[in-house]
C-alpha positions as CSV (number, residue, x, y, z in Angstrom):
1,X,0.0,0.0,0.0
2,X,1.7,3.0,-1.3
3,X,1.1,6.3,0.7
4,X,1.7,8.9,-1.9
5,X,4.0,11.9,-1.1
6,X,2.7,14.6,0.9
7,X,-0.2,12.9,2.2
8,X,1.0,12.3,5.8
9,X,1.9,14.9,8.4
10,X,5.3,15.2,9.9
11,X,5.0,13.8,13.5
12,X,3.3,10.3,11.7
13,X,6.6,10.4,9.0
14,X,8.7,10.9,11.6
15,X,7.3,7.9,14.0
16,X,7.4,5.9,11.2
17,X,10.6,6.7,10.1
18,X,11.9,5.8,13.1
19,X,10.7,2.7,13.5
20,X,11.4,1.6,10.3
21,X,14.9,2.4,10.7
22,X,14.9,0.1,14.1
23,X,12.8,-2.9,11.8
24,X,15.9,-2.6,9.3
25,X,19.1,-2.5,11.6
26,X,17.7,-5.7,13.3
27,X,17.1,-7.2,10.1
28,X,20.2,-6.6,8.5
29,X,21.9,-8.5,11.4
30,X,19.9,-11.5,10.3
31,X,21.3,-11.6,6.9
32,X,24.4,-13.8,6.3
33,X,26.4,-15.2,2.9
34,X,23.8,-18.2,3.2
35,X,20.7,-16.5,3.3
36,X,21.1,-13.7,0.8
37,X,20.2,-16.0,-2.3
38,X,16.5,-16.0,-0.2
39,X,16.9,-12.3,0.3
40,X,16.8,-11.4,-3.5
41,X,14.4,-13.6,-4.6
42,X,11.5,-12.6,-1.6
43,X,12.8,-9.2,-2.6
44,X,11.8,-9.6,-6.4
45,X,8.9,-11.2,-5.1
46,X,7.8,-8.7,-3.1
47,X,8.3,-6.0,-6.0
48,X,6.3,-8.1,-8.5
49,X,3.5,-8.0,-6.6
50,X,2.9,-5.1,-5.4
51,X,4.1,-3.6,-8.4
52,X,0.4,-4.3,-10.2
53,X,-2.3,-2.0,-7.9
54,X,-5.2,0.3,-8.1
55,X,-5.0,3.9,-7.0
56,X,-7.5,5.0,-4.2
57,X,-7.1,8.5,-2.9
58,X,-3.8,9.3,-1.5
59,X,-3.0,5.4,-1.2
60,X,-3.4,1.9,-3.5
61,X,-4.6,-1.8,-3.4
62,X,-2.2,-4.5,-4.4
63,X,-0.9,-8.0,-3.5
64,X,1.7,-7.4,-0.7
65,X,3.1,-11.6,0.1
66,X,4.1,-9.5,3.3
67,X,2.4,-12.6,5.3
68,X,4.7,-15.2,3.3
69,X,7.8,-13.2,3.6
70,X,7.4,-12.5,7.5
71,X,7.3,-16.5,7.7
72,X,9.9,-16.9,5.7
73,X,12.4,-14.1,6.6
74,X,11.1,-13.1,10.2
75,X,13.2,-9.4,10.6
76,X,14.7,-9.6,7.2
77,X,11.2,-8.3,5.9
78,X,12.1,-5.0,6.9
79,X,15.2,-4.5,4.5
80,X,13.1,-6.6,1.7
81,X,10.1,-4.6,1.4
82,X,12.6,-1.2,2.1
83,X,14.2,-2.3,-1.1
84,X,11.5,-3.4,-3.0
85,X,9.2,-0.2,-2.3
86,X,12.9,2.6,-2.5
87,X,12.9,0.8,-6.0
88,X,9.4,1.5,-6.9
89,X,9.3,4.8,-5.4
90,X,12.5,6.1,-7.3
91,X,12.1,4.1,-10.8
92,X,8.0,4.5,-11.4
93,X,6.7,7.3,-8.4
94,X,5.0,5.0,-6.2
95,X,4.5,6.0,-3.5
96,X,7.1,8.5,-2.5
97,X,10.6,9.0,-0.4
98,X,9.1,11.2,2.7
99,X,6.9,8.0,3.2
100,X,9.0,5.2,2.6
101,X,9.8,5.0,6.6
102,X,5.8,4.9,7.2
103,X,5.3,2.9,4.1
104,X,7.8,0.1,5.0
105,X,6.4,-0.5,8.2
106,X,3.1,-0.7,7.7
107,X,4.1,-3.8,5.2
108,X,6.9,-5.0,7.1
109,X,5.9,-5.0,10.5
110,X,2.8,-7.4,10.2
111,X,5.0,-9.2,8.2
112,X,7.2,-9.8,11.2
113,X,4.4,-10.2,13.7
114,X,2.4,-12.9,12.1
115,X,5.5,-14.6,11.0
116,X,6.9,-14.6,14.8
117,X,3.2,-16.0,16.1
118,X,2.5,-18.7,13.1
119,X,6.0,-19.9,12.4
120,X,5.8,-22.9,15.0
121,X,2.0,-24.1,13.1
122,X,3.9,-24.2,10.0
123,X,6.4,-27.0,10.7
124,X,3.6,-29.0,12.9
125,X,4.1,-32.4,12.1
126,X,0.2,-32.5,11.2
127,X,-0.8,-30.7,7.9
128,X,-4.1,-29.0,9.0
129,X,-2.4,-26.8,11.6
130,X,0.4,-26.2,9.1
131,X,-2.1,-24.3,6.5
132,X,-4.5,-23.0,9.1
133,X,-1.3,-20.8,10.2
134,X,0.0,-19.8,6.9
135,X,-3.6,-19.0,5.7
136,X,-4.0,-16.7,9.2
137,X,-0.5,-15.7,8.2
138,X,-1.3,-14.5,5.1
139,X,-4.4,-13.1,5.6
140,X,-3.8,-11.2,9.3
141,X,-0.8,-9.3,8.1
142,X,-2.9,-8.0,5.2
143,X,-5.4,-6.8,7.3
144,X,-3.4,-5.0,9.8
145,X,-1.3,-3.4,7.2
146,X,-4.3,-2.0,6.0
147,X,-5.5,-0.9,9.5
148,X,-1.9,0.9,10.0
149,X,-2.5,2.7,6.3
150,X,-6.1,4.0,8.2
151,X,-4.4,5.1,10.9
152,X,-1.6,6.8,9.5
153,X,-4.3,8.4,7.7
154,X,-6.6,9.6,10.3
155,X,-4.1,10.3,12.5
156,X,-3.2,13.0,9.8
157,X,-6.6,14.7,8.6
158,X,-9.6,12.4,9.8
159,X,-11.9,15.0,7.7
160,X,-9.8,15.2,4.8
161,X,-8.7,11.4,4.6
162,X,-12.3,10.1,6.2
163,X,-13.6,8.4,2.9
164,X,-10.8,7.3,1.9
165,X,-9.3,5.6,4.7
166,X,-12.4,3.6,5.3
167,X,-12.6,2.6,1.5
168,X,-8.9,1.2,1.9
169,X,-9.7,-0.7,4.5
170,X,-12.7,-2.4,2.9
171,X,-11.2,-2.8,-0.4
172,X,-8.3,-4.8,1.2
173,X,-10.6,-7.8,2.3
174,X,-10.9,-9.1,-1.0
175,X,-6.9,-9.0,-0.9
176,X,-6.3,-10.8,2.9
177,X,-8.3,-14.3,1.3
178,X,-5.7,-14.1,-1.7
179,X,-3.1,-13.7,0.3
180,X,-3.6,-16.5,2.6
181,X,-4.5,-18.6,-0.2
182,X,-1.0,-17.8,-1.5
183,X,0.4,-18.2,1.6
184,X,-1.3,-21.9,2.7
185,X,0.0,-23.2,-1.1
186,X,3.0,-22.1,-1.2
187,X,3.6,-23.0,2.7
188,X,2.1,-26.9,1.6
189,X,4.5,-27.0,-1.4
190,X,7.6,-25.7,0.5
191,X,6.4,-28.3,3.2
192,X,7.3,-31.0,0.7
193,X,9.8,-30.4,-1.5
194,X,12.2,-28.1,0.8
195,X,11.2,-26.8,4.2
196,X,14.3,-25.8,4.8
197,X,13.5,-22.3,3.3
198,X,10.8,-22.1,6.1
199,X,13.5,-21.7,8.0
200,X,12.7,-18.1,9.8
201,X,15.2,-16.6,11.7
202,X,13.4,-15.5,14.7
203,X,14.9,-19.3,15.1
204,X,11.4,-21.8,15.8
205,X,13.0,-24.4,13.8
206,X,16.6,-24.2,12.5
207,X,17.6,-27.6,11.3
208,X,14.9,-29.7,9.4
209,X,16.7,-32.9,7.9
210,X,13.6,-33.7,6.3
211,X,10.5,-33.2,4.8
212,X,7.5,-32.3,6.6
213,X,5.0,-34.3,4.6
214,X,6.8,-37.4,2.6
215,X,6.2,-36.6,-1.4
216,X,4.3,-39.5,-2.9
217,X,5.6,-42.4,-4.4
218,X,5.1,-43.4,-8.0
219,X,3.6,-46.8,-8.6
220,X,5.9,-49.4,-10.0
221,X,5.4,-51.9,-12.2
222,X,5.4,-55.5,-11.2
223,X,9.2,-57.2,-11.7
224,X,10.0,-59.6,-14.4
225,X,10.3,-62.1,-11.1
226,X,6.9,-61.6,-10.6
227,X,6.0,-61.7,-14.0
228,X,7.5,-65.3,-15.0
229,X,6.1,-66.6,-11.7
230,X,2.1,-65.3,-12.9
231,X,2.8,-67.2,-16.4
């Protein structure tokens, strides 16, 4: 959800600035040489999704994956959707620079939240608490992003920014079903094929030797043995 330049007031910038800039110097201490590969590619992610949106008053509805990312990257979030949305904002006007601080962690910081409070449902051993918390994942980090985009706005002219704070919040529930539909498929395919991506490092699980859920078997035909002894 891009808040478009000038549209906030200074004290909200400035809170949100601030607490961006914490979000991002504890995520940076997360990345290492071994996760960075994971970095770029929730990063592109990120950017591809949010790059396709619909303009509503001084803000705009789009997919986010914030829910899948927080699960996936925990703190890291912060300096992914920074990136992703300094890129956007410099490149194509989204959104602007005075409001990338508030902008960031109104995406980021659900992300981390929801990732932090679901990441032990995804790697339980059973598969219907596994999707239940990527789907919640997915789907509570949308709708408190959008409830920080309301208050960011209210909190800057509730008369000015009335109608269109409440139609950003409606038009976003539409958007938290996608996205934790996203999040329970890919969070069942990662499952798998190679949970060790689900790795988060706010540190639930750190070494998974296995898969969650064994992949299935293909049938085999019956041996020649077998065969000769039919005949």
């Amino acid at each position: 959800m891009h808040i478009m330049e000038g549209a906030l007031s200074l004290p909200v910038l400035v809170a949100g600035g601030l607490l961006t800039a914490t979000g991002v110097a504890i995520g940076l201490t997360k990345v290492n040489n071994d996760n960075i590969p994971k970095v770029a590619v929730m990063t592109a992610a990120f950017f591809t999704a949010s790059f396709i949106h619909i303009n509503i008053g001084p803000s705009t509805v789009h997919l986010m994956l914030n829910g899948l990312i927080g699960l996936m990257m925990g703190w890291v979030a912060f300096p992914i959707v920074l990136i992703g949305l300094l890129i956007q904002a410099l490149l194509f006007q989204y959104g602007g620079l005075t409001t990338l601080g508030v902008n960031t962690l109104n995406v980021a910081g659900p992300a981390v939240l929801f990732g932090w409070l679901f990441n032990k449902m995804i790697f339980s051993p059973k598969a219907w608490p596994s999707s239940l918390g990527a789907f919640a994942t997915g789907f509570l980090a949308i709708a408190l992003t959008a409830i920080m985009v309301f208050v960011a706005l209210i909190l800057t002219d509730p008369v000015k920014y009335k109608v269109a704070a409440y139609t950003i919040l409606v038009s976003h529930v539409p958007v938290m079903f996608i996205e934790g539909i996203i999040a329970l498929l890919c969070v069942r395919f990662l499952r798998k094929v190679k949970p060790e991506l689900l790795i988060n490092p706010l540190g639930i699980r750190k070494n998974p030797q296995k898969p969650l859920e064994a992949p299935l078997e293909p049938k085999t035909a019956p041996n020649s043995q077998d065969n000769q002894e039919i005949h």
